[in-house]
C-alpha positions in Angstrom: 37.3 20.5 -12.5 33.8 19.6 -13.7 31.2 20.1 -10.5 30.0 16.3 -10.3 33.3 14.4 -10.2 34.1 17.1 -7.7 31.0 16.3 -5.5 31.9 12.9 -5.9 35.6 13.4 -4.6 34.1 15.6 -1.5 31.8 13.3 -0.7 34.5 10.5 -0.5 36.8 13.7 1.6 33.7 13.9 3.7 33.1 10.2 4.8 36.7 9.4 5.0 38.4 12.2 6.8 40.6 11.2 9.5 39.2 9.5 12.7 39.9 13.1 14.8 37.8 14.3 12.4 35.1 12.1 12.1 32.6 11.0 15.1 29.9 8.2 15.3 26.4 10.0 14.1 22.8 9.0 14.9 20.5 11.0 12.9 16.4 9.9 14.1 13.4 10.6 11.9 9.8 10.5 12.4 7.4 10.3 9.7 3.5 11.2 9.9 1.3 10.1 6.7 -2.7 10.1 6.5 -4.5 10.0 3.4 -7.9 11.1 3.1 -9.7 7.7 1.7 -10.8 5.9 4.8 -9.0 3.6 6.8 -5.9 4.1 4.3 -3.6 5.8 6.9 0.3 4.9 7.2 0.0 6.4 10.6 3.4 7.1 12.4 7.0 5.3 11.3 10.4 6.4 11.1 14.0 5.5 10.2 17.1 6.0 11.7 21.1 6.1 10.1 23.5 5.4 12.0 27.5 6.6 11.1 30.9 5.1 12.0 34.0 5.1 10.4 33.9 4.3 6.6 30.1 2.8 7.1 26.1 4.2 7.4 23.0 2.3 8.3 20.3 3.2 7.0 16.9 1.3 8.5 13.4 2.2 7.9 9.9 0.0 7.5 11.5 -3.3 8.4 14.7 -3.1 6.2 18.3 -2.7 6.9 21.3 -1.3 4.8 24.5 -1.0 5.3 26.6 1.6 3.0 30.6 0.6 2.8 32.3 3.6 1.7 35.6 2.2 0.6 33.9 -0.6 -1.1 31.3 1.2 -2.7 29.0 -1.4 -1.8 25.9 -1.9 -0.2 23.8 -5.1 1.6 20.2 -4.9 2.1 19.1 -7.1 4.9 15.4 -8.4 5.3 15.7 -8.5 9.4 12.4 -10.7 9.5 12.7 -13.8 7.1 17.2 -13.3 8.1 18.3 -13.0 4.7 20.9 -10.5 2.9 22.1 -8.9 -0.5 25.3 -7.3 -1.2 25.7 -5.7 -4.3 27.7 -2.7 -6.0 26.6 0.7 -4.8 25.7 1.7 -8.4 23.5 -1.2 -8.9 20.6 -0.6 -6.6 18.6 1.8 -8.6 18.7 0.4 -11.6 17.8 -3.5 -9.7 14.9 -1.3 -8.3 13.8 -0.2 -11.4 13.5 -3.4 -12.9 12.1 -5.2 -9.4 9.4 -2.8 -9.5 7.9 -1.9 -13.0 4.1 0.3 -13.2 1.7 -1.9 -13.3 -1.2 -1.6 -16.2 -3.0 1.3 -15.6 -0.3 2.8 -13.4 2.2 2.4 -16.6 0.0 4.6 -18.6 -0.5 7.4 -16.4 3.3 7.6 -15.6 4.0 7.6 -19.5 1.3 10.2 -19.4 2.6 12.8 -16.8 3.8 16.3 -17.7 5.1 17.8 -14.3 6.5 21.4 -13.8 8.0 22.3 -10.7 8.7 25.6 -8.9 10.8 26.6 -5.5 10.7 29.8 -3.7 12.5 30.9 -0.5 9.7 32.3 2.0 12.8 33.7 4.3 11.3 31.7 7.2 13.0 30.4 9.9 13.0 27.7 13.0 14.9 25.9 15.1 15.2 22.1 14.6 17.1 20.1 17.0 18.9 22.9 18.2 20.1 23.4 14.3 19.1 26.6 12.6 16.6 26.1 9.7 15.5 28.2 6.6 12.5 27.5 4.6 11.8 26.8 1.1 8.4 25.9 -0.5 8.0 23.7 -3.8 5.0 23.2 -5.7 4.7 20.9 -8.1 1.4 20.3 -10.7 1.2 17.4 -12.5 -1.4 16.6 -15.5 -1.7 13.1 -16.8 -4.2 11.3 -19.1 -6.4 8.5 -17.9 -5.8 5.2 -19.8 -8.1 4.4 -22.6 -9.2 1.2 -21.4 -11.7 3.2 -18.9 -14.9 3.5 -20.7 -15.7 7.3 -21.0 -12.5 8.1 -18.9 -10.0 9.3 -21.2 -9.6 12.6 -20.0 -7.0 13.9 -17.9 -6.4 14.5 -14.1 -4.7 16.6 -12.5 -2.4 16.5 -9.2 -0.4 19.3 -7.3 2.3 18.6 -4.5 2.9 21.3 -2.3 5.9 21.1 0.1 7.8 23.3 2.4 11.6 22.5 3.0 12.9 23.6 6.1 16.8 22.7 5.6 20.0 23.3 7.3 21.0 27.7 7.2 24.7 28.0 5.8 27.1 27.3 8.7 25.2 24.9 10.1 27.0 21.9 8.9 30.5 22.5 10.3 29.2 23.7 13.4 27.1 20.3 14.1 28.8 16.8 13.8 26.5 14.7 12.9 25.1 17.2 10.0 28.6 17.0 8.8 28.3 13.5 8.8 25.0 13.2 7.1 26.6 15.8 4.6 29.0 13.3 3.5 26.6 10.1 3.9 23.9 11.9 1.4 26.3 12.6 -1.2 27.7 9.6 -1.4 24.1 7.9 -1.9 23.5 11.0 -4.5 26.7 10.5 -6.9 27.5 6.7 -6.2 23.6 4.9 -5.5 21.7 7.7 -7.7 18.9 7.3 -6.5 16.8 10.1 -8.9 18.1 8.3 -11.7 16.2 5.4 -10.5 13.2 7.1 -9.7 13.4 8.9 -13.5 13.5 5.6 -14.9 10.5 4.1 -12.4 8.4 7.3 -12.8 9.4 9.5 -15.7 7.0 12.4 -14.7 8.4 12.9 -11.2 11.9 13.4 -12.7 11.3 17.3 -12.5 10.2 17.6 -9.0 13.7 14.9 -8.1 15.6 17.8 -9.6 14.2 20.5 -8.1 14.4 18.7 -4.6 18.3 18.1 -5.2 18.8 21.4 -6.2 19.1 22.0 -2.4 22.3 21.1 -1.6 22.1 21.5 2.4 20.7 19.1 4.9 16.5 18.7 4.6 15.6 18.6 8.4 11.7 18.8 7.6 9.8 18.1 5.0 5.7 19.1 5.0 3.8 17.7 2.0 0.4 17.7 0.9 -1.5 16.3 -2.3 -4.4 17.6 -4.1 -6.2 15.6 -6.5 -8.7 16.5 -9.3 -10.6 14.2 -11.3 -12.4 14.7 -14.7 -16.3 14.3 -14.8 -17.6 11.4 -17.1 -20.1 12.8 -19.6 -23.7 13.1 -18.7 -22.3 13.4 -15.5 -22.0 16.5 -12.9 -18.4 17.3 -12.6 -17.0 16.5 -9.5 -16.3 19.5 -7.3 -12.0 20.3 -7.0 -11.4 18.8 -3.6 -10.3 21.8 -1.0 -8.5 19.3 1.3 -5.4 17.4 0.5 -6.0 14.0 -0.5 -2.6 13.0 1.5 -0.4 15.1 3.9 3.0 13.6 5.1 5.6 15.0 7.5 8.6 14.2 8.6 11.3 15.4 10.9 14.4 15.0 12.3 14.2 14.2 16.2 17.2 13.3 17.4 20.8 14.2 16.3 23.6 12.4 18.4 27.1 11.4 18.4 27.2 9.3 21.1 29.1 6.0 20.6 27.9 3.4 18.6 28.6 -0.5 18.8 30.5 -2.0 16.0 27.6 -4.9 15.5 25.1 -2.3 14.4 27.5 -2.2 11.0 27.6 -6.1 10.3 25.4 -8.8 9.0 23.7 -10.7 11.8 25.3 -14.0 11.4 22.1 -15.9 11.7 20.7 -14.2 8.5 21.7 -16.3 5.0 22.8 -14.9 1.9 20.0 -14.5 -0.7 19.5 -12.9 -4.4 18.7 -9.5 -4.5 15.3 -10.2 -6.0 14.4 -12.4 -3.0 15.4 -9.9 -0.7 13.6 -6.9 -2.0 10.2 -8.8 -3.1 10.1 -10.4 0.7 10.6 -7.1 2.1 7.8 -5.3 -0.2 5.2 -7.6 0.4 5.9 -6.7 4.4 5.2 -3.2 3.3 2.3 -3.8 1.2 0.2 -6.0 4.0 1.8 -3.3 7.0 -0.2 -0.7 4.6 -3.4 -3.1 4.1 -2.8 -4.4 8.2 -2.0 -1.5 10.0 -1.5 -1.6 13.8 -2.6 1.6 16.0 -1.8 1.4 19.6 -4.1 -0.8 21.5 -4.6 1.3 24.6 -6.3 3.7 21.7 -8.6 0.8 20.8 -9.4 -0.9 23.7 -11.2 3.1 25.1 -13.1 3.1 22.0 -14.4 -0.3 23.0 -18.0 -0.2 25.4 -18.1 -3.4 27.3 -20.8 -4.8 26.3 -19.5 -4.7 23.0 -17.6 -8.8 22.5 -16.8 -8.7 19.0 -15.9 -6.8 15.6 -16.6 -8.8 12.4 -16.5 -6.3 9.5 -18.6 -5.9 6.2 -21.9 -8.5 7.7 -24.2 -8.8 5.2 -27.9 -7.2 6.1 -30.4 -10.2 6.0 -33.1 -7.3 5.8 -32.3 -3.8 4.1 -34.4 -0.8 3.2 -34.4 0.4 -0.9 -31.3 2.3 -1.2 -31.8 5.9 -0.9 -31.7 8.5 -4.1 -29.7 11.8 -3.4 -30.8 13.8 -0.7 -31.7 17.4 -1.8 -29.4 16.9 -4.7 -26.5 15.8 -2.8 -25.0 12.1 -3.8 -22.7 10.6 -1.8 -21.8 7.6 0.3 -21.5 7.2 3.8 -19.4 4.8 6.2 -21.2 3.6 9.4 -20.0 1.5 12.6 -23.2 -0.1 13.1 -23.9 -2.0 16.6 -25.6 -5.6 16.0 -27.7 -6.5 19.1 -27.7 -10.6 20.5 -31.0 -11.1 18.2 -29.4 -8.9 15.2 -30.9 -5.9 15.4 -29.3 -2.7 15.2 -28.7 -0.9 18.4 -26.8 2.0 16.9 -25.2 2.9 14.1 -22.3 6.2 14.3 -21.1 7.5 10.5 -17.4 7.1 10.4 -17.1 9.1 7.3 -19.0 10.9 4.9 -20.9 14.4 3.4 -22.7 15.5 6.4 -25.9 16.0 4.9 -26.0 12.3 4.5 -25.1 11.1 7.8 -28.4 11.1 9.7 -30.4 9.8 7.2 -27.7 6.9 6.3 -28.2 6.3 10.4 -31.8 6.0 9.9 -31.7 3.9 7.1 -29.2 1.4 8.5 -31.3 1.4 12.3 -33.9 -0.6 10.3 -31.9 -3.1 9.2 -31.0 -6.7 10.5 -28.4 -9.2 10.4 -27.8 -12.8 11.6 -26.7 -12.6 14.9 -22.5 -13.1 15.6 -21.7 -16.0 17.7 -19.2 -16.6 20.4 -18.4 -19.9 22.4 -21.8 -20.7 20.7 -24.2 -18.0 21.8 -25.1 -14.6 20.6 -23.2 -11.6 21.5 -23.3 -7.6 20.6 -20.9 -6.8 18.1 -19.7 -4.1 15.7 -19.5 -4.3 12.3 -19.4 -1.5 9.5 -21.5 -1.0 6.2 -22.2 1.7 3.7 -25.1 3.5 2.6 -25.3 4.8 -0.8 -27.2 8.0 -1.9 -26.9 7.9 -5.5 -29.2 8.9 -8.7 -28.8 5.4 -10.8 -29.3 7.3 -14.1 -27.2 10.3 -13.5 -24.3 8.6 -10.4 -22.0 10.9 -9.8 -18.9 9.3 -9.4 -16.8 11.8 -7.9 -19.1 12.2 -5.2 -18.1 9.0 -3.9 -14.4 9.8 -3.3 -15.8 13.1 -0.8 -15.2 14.2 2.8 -13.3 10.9 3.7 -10.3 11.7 6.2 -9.0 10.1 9.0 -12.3 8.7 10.6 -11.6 5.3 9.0 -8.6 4.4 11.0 -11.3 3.3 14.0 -12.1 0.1 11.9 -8.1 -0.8 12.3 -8.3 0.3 16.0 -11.7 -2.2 16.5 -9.5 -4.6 14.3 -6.5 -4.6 17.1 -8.7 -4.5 20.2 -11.1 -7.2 19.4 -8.5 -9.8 17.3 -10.0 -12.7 15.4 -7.7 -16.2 14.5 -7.9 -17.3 10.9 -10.4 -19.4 12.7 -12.8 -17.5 14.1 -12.7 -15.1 11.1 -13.8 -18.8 8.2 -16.6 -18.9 11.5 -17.6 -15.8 11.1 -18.2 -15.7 7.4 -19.9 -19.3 7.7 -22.5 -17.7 9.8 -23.0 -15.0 8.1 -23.6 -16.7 4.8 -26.4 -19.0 6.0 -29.9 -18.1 5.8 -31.3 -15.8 2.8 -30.8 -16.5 -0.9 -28.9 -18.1 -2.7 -27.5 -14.7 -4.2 -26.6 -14.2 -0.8 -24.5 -17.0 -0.3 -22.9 -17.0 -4.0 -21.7 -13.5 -2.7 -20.4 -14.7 0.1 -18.4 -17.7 -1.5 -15.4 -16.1 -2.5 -14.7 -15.1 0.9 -15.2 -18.5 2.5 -12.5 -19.6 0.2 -9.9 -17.5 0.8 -10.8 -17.5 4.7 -11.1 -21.3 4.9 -7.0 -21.8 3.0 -6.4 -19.0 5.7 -7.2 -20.9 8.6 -5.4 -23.8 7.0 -9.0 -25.7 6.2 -8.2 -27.3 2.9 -11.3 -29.7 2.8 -13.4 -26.8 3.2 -11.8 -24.5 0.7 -11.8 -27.0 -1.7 -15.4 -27.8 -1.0 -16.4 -23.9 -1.4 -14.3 -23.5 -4.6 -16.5 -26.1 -5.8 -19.7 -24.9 -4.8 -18.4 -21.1 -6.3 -17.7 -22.9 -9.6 -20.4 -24.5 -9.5 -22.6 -21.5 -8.9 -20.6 -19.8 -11.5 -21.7 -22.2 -13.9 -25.7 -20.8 -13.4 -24.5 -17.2 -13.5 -22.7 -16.6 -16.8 -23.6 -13.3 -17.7 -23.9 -11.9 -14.2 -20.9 -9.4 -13.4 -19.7 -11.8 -11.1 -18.9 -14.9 -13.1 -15.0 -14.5 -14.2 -14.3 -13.6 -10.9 -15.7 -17.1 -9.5 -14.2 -18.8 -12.4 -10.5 -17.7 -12.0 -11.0 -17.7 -7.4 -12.6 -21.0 -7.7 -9.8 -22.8 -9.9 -6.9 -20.7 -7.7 -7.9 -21.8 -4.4 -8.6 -25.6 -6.1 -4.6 -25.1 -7.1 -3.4 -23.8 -3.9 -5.2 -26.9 -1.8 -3.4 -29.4 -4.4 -0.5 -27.6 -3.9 -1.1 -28.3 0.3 -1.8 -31.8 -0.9 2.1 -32.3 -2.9 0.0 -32.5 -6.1 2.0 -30.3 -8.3 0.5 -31.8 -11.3 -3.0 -30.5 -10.1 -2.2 -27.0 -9.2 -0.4 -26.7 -12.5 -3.4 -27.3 -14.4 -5.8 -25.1 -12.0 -3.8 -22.5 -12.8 -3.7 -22.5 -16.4 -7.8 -23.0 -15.8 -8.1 -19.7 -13.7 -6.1 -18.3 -16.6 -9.3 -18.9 -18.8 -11.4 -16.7 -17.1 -13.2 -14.1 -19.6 -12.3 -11.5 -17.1 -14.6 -9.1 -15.1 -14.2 -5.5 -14.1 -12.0 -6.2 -11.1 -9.4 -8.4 -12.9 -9.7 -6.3 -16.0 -8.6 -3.6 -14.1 -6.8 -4.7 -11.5 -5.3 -7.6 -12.3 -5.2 -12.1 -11.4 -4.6 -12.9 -7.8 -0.6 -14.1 -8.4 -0.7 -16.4 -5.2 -0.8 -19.8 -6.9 1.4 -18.5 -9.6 3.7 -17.5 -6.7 4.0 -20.7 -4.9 4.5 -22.8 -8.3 7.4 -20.8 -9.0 8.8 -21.4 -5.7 8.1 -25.3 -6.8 10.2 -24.4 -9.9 7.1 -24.1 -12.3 8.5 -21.2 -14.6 7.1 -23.0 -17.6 3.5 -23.0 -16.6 3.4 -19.5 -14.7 4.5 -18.1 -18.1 1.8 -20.0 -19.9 -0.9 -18.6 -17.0 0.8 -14.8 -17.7 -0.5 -15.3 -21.8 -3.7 -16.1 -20.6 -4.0 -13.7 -18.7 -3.3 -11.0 -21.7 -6.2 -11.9 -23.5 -8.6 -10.3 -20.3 -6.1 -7.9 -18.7 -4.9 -5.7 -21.1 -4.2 -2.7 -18.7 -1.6 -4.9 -17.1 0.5 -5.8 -20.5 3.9 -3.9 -19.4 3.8 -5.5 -16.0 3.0 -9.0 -17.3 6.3 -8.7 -19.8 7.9 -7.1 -16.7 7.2 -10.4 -14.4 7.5 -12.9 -17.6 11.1 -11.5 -17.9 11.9 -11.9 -14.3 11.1 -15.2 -14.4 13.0 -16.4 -17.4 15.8 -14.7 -15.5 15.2 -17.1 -12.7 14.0 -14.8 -10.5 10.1 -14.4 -8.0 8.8 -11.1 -9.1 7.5 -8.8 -7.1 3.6 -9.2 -7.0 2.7 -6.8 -4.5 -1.0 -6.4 -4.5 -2.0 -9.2 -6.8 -1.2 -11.7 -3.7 -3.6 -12.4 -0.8 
């Protein structure tokens, strides 16, 4: 008998066995991710599957679904907006893999990777939830070329995973219920979801290391990984030194292995949730991911200590009114560096403590920024002390060294989202904030400032004043065409001019805003990165397929990097379905 239809029939034997044989499974994880670019830490999550009978639960980051093992189907559930997909087992990956195409510049370094994997046994052992575990390292390199469309970038860079595997020893399963539950659960999603298949197709290069982790056939219990990154230099350029510390580490564990007794309900659809495509479904539930990853939420008892009392608020990224020249390298060292700088009631500094960056550079970045000022931050209409965060650059203009900038960044920057929790701003407070900052100084200044006051001023639901600041940015614009700034204020200026007309019931108006931000020249952000996708978002929901097509053309002619994803989303739309935007929303 040929060794996949056999998994497959085991797995069915597994998950279907007789009720004496079966028993209700709770299997707990926790997972720990940090990264070593400031203030993008995960932090802590988890998922949970639950097991009874003929079904498994599987929920992690906000989404919910349920497995039906007789049925081979499955329903994803989006617990916060109440809505639900049921679909064929088999169908998931593929849907995935079409919901979630690379985008531009992401597109080419997939296509790009070469990846080579290799496991080892290290003939360790530990003891995980009372199972017995054996270890297995893999190490994976990966080499990939960086898009053309870089100027002086197309070189290659290299990454290397490194995990250790701590799975289940042989015997283990029989001997633990729920492991032989999860036994059955995880082939089922292996030979009927297929979810490496999916993940091939998504990401071509990481096919290899898929296969090497499902060569593994027993129950992972831990998994340890960590990322190393290595970047090419740019010529006339010092190479940037091969970082020593991981540029990510993730763990995650099993912490709880139960078989106590589970309700039925935890198996059904809520019955207040409403039946929806699956492309509604899944984009809802990634843009949750995507602003818990931009938002996230540390614990506030850990924010409010890190909070002196005479401290009242935290508005981020103030503008200096005064600055000192920005410093060359120090001794030969270039760099960046991160400060938490304390604004005193007249706008002075007070202090200033480097969050992150190459020690060598820290004092002096202090010194520099302690002879700054800033306009003062006002609450309930008086000045108060307040933190707020800038950067000092140490950089050689003719020689920069690029690389330099990504150094000695780790988990430091997570304070900023801790000062974020304990001293909350409403959408109000935050368009007040930004007003006062941009008065006073030049008019450079305040053209910086505008594109902020936009977005913050739809934010806080102040239409009249959005409109009025997309104005004044165009406007602005208009006197600027050749600064590096100018198809950025072109395309936000005629976005947030849709969105309020869309506010307004005046379809006709954000129709024709949007094909205007469309005919922006472009800039380095949206050549790179991509259009903001939030007017073309709510047209669609409006029924607008016709005109969001017409704004994806024009938006070929300035971001080129982004030509898969724009056929990707241009197909899901003459399908009749949202795409997923991800980060081109707000």
């Amino acid at each position: 008998m040929p060794m996949r239809p056999f998994l497959k029939a085991l797995s069915i034997a597994l998950l279907l066995a007789p009720p004496c044989l079966r028993a209700d499974a709770t299997i707990r994880y926790k997972t720990d991710m940090t990264s070593a670019m400031p203030g993008a830490s995960l932090g802590d999550s988890g998922s949970v599957i639950y097991m009874k009978g003929s079904k498994g639960v599987t929920v992690a980051a906000g989404e919910t679904i349920i497995a039906d093992f007789t049925k081979n189907e499955i329903t994803i559930i989006d617990a916060e907006r109440r809505k639900y997909a049921t679909l064929p087992a088999a169908e998931y990956g593929p849907k995935m893999a079409e919901a979630m195409p690379a985008a531009g510049m992401a597109a080419q370094l997939l296509g790009s990777m070469k990846t080579t994997c290799e496991s080892r046994q290290t003939g360790g052992t530990d003891t995980i939830q009372g199972v017995r575990a054996v270890e297995r390292v893999q190490t994976c390199s990966m080499e990939m070329k960086l898009p053309e469309g870089i100027p002086d970038m197309a070189a290659a860079m290299s990454m290397k995973f490194v995990s250790h595997i701590w799975s289940a020893a042989p015997g283990e399963r029989p001997r633990v219920p729920a492991l032989w539950q999860l036994s059955g659960y995880e082939l089922w999603q292996k030979y009927f979801m297929n979810p490496a298949d999916s993940v091939a197709k998504m990401m071509p290069g990481m096919a290899p290391m898929m296969e090497d982790l499902q060569k593994d056939q027993s129950v992972v219990l831990r998994l340890s990984m960590e990322m190393f990154m290595k970047m090419p230099s740019m010529p006339g350029m010092p190479a940037p030194a091969t970082r020593a510390a991981p540029m990510m580490k993730m763990t995650q564990e099993v912490v709880e292995l139960s078989t106590a007794p589970l309700d039925d309900s935890l198996f059904q659809i809520p019955a207040d949730c409403a039946s929806a495509t699956f492309g509604d479904v899944t984009n809802g539930l990634m843009q949750a991911r995507i602003q818990a990853i931009k938002n996230p939420k540390p614990a506030a008892t850990e924010a409010a200590a890190a909070v002196p009392a005479e401290v009242k608020a935290y508005v981020p990224s103030l503008m200096p009114l005064t600055q000192t020249d920005p410093p060359g390298p120090l001794n030969g060292v270039q760099g960046q560096v991160e400060l938490l700088v304390t604004v005193n009631p007249k706008g002075g500094v007070a202090d200033a403590e480097p969050l992150a960056g190459r020690e060598p550079l820290r004092k002096p970045a202090v010194e520099a920024v302690r002879k700054w000022t800033f306009r003062p931050v006002i609450r309930n209409g008086a000045p108060v002390t307040a933190y707020t965060t800038t950067t000092v650059f140490f950089m050689d203009p003719k020689t920069p060294d690029i690389g330099a900038l990504q150094a000695d960044f780790g988990a430091e920057g997570n304070r900023t989202a801790q000062l974020e929790q304990a001293m909350p701003r409403s959408p109000q407070q935050v368009l007040a904030d930004l007003e006062q900052d941009a008065g006073g100084g030049d008019s450079e200044r305040r053209y910086n400032k505008l594109t902020d006051l936009t977005k913050a001023a739809m934010a806080a639901d102040a239409t009249e004043k959005a409109a009025a600041y997309a104005n004044e940015l165009l406007a602005a614009a208009e006197k600027d065409k050749k600064g590096w700034n100018y198809g950025n204020a072109l395309h936000e200026g005629h976005a947030t001019l849709g969105l309020v007309a869309l506010r307004n019931n005046d379809v006709s108006t954000a129709r024709r805003q949007l094909l205007e931000a469309g005919k922006t020249p472009g800039s380095p952000q949206l050549n790179s990165f991509g259009p903001d996708m939030t007017l073309a978002n709510e047209l669609l929901k409006k029924g607008e397929r016709d005109t969001v097509l017409e704004y994806f053309t024009l938006c070929r002619s300035f971001w080129k990097m982004g030509t898969s994803q724009l056929d990707a989303w241009s197909a899901t739309v003459r399908e009749g379905e949202t795409p997923i935007f991800g980060a081109n929303l707000r």
